[in-house]
C-alpha positions in Angstrom: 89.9 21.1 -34.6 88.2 24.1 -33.4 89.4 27.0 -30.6 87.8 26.8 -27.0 86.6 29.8 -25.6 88.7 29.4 -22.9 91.7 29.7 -25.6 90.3 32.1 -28.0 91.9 35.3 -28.1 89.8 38.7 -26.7 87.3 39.9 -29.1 87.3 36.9 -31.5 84.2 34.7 -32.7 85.0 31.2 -33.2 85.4 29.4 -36.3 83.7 26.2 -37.8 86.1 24.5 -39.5 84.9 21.3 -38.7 82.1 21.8 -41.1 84.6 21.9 -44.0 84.7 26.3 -44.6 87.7 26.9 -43.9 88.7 30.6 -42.6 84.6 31.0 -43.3 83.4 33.9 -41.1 82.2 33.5 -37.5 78.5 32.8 -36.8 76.8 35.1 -35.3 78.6 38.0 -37.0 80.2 40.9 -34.6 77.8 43.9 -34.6 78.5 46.7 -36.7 79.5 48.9 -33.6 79.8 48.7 -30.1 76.8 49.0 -28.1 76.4 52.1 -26.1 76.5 51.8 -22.4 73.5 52.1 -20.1 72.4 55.3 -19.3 71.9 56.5 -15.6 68.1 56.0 -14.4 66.7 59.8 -14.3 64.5 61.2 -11.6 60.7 61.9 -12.7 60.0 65.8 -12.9 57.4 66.7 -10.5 55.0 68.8 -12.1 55.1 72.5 -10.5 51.5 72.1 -10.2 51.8 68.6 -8.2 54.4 70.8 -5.7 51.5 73.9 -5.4 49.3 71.5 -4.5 51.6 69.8 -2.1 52.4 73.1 -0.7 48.4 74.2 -0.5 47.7 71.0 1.7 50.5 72.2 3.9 49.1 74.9 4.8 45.5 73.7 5.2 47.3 70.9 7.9 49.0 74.0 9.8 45.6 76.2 9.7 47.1 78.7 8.0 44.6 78.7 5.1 43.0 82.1 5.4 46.6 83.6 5.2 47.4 81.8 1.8 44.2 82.8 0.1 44.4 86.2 1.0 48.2 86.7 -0.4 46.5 84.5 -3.8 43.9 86.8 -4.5 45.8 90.4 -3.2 49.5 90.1 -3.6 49.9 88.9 0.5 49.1 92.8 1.1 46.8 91.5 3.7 47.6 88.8 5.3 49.4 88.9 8.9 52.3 86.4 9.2 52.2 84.1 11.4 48.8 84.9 12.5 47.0 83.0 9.9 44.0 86.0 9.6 43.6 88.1 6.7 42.9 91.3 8.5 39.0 92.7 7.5 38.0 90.1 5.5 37.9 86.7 7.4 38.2 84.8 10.2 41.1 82.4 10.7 40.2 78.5 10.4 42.3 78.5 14.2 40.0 81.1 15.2 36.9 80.3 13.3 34.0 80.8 16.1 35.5 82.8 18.7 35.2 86.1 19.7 38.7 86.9 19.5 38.9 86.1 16.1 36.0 88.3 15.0 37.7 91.0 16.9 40.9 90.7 15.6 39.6 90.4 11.6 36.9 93.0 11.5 38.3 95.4 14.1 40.4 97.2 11.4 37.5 97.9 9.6 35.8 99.8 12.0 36.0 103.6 12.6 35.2 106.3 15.3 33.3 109.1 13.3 33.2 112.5 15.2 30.8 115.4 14.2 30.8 118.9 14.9 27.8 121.0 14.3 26.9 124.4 15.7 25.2 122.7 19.1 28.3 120.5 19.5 30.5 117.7 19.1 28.9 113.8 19.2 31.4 110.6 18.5 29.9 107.5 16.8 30.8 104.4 14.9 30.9 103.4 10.9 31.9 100.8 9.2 34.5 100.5 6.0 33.2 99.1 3.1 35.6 100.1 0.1 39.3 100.1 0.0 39.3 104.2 -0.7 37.4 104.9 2.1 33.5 104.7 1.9 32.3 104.4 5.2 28.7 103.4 5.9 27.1 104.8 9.0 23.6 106.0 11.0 22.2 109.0 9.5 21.3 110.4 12.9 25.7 110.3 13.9 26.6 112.5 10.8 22.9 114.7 10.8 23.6 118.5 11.0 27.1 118.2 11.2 29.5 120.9 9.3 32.6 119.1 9.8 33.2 114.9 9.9 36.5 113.9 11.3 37.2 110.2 11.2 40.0 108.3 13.3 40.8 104.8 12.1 41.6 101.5 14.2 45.1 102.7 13.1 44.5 106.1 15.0 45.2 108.1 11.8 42.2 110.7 10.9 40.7 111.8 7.9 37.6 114.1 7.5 35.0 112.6 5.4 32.8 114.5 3.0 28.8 112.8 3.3 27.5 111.1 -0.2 24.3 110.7 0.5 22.1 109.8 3.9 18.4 108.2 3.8 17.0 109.4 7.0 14.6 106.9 6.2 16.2 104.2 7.3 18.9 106.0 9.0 21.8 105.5 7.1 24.4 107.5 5.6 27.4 107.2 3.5 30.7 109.1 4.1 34.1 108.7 2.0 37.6 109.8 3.3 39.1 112.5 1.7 42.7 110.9 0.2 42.3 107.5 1.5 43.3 104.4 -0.1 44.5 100.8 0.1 42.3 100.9 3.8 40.7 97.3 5.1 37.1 96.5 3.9 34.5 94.8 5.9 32.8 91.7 4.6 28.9 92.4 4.3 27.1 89.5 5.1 23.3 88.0 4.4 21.2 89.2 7.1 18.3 86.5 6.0 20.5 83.6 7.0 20.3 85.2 10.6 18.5 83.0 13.2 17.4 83.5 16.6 20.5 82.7 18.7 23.2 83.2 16.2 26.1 84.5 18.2 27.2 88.1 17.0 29.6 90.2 18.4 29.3 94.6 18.3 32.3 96.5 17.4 32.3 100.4 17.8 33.5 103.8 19.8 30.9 103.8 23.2 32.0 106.8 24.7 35.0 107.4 22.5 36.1 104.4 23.9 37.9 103.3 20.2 36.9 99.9 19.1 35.3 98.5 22.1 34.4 95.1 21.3 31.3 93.2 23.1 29.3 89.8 22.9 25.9 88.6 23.1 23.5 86.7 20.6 20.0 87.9 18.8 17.3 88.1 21.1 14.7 88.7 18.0 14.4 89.4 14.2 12.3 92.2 12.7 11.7 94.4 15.4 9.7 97.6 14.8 12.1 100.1 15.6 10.9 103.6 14.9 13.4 106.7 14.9 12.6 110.3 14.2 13.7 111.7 11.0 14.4 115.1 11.3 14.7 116.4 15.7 13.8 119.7 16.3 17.0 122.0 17.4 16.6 121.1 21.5 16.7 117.2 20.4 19.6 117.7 18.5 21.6 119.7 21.0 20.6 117.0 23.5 22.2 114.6 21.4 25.4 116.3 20.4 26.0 116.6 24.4 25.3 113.2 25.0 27.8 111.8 22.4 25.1 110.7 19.7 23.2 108.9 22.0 20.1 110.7 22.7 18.4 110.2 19.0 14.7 109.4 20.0 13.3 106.3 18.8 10.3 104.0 19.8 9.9 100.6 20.1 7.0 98.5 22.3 4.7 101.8 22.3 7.7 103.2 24.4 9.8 106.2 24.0 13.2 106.9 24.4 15.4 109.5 23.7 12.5 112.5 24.2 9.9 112.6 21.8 10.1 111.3 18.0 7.8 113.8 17.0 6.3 114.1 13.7 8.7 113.4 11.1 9.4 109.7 11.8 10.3 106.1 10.1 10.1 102.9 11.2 12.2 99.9 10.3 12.8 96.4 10.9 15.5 95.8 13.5 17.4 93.0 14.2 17.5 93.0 18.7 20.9 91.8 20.3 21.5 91.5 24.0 25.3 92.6 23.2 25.9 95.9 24.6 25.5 98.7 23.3 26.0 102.3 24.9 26.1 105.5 23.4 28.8 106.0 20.6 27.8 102.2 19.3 25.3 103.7 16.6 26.9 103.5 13.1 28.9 100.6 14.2 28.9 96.5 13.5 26.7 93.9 14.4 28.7 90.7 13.2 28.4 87.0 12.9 31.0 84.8 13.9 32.2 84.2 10.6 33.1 88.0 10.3 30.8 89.5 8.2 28.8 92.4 9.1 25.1 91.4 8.8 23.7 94.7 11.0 24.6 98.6 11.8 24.2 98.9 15.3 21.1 102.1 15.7 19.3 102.4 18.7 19.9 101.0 22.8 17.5 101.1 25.4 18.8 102.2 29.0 16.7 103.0 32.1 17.8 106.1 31.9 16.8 106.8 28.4 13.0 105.7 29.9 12.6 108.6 32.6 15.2 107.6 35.5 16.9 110.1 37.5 19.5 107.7 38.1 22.7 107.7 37.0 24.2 104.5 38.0 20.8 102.9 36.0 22.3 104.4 32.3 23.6 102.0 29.7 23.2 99.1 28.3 20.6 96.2 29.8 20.5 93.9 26.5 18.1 95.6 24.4 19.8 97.1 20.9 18.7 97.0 17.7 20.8 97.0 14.3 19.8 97.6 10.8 19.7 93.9 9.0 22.8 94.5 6.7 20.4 93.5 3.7 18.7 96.6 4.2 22.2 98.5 3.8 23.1 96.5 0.5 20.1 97.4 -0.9 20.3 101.3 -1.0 23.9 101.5 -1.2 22.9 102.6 -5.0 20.8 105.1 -3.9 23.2 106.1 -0.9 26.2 106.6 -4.1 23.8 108.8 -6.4 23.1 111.2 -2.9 19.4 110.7 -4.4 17.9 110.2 -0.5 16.8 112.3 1.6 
């Protein structure tokens, strides 16, 4: 006879009696221990790289991807909230292509330069292009001047100490005495620039503080020529004016008085975006922010010969230094080696 399972007691193993062993051990034999319960399933760690990444494409859905590299690659020093731009350095992906964006990114990089010499006082415009304060500008704003006094976007000044000019292409470089940590301009590649690009001008017309204006370019490599070194009646002219009346040429026309003898010409990009007096030493940008021209010389009737006043300013004819032409003498600017 053998036991049932039904009428085994707990725990047991039955016995084959029937098989003529009796009391011979149960088959199979109990295990040694008792087996350890299940554990509880675990959740998979997500790699901290997998939730970047999640966190990355988030931000490229809400358009706020210029704000998350800037804070990458400077600490988030930069970058304005909510408004997605990195301030000086690019455009927003939201505002990629339109003026306002331009405006609002490069704006802060923009300064009103004012010069006083012995015949006067004229404003004009440069453009930030190191975070302590280098400042590249027209050599005919800062020429003559014994004291430079800069106002930023900000409307804190600084006077500025001149590193070197090249009247040769009318540039000069300034740095801020005791500045630091300021917003930098983007220099662009003025080769890339075709007929018709959109650009917008950023600068002080007038003293008028970053007044911001649109247009496209009209032409590339214009022979703009400029004089180099304006006897004292040209210079007072222009101090009076508010650094507008630096003679130039262009067409086999003069503006400005007369270039005399000590002159230089250089290719210019033309823009129809206004310009007015105060412009020169500012930016001629592309619509992805980057600065690809220094804004140099306008035509107005008035500039030609007319009495009028109502006929001064702009009538879509400036002309900006090709930024590649700024790149390559910044070198030279640094050293002070031109003239």
């Amino acid at each position: 006879m053998y036991m049932t399972e039904s009428h085994r007691p707990s725990g047991e193993y039955p016995t084959y009696a029937s098989y003529g062993t009796p009391g011979a051990a149960a088959y199979p034999p109990p295990p040694p221990y008792e087996p350890a319960p299940p554990r509880p399933a675990r959740r998979a760690r997500r790699p901290v790289a997998l939730l970047a990444a999640v966190a990355i494409a988030a931000s490229v859905v809400g358009g706020g991807t210029a704000t998350l590299i800037g804070e990458l690659a400077d600490g988030g020093t930069n970058g304005s909230g909510s408004g997605g731009v990195v301030q000086g350095t690019t455009v927003s992906r939201s505002d990629a292509g339109t003026v306002s964006g331009v405006a609002s990114a490069v704006a802060p990089t923009i300064v009103e330069i004012g010069a006083t010499s012995t015949a006067g006082r004229s404003t004009g415009s440069g453009v930030v292009i190191t975070p302590d304060g280098e400042i590249i500008t027209n050599n005919h704003v800062i020429s003559g001047a014994s004291e430079i006094e800069v106002t930023l976007s900000t409307g804190r000044k600084y006077t500025a100490d001149v590193v070197g000019t090249d009247a040769a292409k009318d540039l000069a470089l300034i740095r801020l005495q005791g500045a630091s940590g300021l917003k930098t301009a983007s220099l662009g590649d003025s080769s890339e620039v075709k007929v018709g690009d959109q650009v917008v001008a950023i600068g002080s017309p007038e003293g008028l503080t970053g007044t911001v204006t649109s247009g496209i370019v009209s032409a590339l490599d214009r022979d703009v020529t400029v004089t180099k070194t304006p006897d004292q009646g040209q210079t007072q002219g222009r101090q009076q004016q508010g650094g507008g009346d630096w003679p130039f040429e262009f067409g086999g026309q003069r503006f400005n008085g007369e270039t005399g003898t000590s002159k230089t010409t250089y290719k210019a990009i033309q823009t129809d975006a206004s310009l007015n007096p105060g412009n020169s030493g500012g930016a001629l940008i592309n619509m992805k922010g980057e600065i690809i021209g220094i804004n140099s010389a306008m035509y107005s009737p008035s500039s030609a010969g007319s009495s009028a006043s109502s006929a001064a300013g702009s009538v879509g004819l400036g002309f900006a230094i090709p930024v590649d032409t700024v790149k390559a003498g910044l070198d030279t600017l640094r050293a002070g080696d031109a003239s």
